[in-house]
KOLLOLO-772309 format. One record per atom (N, C-alpha, C, CB): residue in one letter; x, y, z. Coordinates in steps of 0.2 Angstrom, whole numbers, padded with zeros to 4 digits, always signed. Glycine has a CB too. Layout:
<atoms>
AXYZ/...
</atoms>
This chain:
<atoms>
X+0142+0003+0043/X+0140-0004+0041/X+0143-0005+0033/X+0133-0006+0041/X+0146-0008+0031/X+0150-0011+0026/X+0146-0015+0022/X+0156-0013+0028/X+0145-0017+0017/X+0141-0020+0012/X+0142-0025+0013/X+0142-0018+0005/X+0147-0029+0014/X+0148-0036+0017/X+0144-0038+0023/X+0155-0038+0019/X+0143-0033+0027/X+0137-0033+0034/X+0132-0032+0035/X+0139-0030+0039/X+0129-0031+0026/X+0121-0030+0025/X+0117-0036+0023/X+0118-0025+0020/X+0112-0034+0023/X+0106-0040+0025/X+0099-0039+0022/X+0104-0040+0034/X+0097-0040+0018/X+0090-0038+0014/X+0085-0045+0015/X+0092-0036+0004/X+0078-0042+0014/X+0075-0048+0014/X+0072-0046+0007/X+0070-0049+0019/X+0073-0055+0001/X+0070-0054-0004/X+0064-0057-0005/X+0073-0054-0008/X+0060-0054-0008/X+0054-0052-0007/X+0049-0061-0014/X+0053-0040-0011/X+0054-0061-0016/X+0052-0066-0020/X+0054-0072-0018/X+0052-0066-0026/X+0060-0074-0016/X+0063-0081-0011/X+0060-0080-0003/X+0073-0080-0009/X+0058-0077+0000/X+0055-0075+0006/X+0060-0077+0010/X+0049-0078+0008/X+0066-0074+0008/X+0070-0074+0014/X+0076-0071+0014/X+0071-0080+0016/X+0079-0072+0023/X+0084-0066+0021/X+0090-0069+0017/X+0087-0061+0027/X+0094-0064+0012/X+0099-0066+0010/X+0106-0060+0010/X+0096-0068+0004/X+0111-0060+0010/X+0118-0055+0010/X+0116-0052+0004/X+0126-0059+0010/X+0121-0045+0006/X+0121-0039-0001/X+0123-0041-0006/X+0127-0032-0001/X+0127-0047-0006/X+0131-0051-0013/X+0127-0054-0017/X+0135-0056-0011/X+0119-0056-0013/X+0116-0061-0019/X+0108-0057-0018/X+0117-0072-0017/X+0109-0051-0017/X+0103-0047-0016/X+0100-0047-0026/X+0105-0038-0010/X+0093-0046-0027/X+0091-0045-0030/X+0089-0038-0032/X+0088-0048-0029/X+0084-0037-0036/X+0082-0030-0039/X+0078-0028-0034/X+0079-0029-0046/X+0080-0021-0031/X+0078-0017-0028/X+0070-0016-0027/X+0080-0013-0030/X+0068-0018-0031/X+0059-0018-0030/X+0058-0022-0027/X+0054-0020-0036/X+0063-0030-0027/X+0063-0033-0024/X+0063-0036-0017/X+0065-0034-0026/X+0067-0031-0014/X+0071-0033-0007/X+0070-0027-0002/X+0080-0035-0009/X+0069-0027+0004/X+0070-0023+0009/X+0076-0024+0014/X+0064-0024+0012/X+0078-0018+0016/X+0084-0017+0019/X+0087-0010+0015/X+0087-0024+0017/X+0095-0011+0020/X+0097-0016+0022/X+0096-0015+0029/X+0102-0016+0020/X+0099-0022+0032/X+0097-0023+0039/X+0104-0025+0041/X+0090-0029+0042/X+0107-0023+0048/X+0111-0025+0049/X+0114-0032+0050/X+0112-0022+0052/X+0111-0035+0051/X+0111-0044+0051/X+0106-0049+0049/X+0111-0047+0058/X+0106-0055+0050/X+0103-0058+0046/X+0095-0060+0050/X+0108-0063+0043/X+0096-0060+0056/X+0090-0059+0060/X+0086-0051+0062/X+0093-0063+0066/X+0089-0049+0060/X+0086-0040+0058/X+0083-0043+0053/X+0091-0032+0056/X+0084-0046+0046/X+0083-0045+0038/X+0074-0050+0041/X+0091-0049+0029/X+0077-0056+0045/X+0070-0060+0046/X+0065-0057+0049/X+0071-0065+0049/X+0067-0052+0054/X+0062-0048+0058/X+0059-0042+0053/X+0067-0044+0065/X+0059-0042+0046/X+0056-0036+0043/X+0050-0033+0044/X+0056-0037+0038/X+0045-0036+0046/X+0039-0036+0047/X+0037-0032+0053/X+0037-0042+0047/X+0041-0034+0058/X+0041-0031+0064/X+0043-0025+0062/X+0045-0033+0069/X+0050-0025+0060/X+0051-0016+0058/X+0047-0012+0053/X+0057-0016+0055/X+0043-0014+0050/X+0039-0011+0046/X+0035-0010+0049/X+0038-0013+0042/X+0030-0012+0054/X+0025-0010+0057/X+0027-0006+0062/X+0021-0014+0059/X+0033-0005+0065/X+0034-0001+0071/X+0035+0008+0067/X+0044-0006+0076/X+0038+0007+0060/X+0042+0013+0058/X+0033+0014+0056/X+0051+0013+0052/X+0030+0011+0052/X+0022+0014+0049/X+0018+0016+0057/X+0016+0005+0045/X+0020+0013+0062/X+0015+0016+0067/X+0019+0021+0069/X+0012+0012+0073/X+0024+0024+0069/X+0029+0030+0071/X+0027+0037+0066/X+0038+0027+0068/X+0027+0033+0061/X+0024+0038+0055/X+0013+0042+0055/X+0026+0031+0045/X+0013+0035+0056/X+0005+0037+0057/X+0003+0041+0064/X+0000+0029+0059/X+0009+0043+0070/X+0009+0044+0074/X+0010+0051+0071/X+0013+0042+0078/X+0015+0054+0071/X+0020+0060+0067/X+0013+0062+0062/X+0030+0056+0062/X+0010+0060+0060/X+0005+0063+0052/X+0000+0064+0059/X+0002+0055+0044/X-0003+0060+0062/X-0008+0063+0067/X-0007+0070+0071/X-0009+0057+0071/X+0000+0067+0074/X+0002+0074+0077/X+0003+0080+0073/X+0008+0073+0080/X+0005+0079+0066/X+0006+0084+0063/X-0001+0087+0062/X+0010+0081+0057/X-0006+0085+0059/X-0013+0086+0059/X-0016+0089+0064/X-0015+0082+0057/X-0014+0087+0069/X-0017+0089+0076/X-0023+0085+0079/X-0018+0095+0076/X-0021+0078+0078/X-0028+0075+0078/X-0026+0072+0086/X-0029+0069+0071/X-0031+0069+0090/X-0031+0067+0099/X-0031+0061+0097/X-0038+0068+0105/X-0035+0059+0092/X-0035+0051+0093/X-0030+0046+0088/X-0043+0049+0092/X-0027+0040+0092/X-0022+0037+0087/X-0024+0035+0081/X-0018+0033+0089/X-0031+0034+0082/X-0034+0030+0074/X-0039+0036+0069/X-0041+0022+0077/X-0039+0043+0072/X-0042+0048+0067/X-0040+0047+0059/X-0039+0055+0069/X-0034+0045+0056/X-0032+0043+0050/X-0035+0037+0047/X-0026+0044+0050/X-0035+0033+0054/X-0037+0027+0048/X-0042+0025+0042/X-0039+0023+0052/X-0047+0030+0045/X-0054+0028+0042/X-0056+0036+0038/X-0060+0025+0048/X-0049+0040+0036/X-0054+0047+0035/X-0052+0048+0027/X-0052+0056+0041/X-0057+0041+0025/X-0058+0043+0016/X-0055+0039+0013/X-0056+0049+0014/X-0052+0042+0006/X-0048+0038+0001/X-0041+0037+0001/X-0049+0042-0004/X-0040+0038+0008/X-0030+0034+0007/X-0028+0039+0002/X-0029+0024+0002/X-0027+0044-0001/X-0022+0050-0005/X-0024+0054+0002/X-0025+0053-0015/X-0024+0057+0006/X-0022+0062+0013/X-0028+0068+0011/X-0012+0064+0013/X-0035+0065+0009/X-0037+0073+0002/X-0041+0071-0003/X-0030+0077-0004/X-0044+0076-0004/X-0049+0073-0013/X-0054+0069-0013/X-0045+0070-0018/X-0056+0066-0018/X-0062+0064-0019/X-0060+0056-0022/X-0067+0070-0024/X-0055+0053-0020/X-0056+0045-0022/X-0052+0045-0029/X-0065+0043-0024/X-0051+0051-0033/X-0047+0050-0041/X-0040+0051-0040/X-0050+0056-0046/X-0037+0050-0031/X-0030+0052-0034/X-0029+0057-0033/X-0029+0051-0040/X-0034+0063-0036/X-0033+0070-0035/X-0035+0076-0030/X-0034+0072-0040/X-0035+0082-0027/X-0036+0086-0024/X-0041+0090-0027/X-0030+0088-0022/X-0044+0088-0033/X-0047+0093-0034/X-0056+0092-0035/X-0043+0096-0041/X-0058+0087-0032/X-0064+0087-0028/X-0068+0086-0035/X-0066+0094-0023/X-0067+0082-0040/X-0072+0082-0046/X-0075+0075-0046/X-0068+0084-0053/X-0068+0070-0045/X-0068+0063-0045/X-0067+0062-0052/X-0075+0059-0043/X-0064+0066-0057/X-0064+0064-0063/X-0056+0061-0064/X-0067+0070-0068/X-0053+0061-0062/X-0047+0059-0062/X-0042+0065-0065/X-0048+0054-0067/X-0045+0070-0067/X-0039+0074-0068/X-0040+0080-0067/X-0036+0075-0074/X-0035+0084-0068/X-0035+0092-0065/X-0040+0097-0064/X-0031+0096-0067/X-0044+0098-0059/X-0048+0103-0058/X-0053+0106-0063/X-0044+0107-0056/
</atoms>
């Protein structure tokens, strides 16, 4: 795919636009190969996050598809500060 045949969705126009008038990267998602991929972003984002939630579950060894959802602070660990080291103070152990 050649840069002329990418496709981003920017994130502050809500919509899709070509590599030529893409914005700053914080900005935009992609690339997608066409311009109805770049609009479908959403869809693709949830298909590759439930692919990944899959793969982390399986990696963990968990049965059920929603074991991750609800186990804790969102950092994969620890006590809520961000860190692994069980204090909640925010920094190292």
């Amino acid at each position: 795919m050649s840069r002329d045949d990418q496709w981003y969705w920017d994130l502050d126009k809500q919509q899709a636009v070509p590599a030529s008038e893409r914005g700053l990267a914080a900005n935009t998602l992609g690339p997608y190969p066409s311009r109805a991929e770049a609009m479908n972003w959403q869809a693709t984002v949830e298909a590759r996050n439930d692919e990944w939630d899959d793969a982390d579950d399986e990696w963990r060894g968990d049965d059920s598809p929603s074991a991750g959802a609800d186990a804790g602070d969102g950092d994969r660990g620890g006590d809520g500060d961000g860190n692994r080291d069980g204090d909640g103070s925010g920094g190292p152990g």
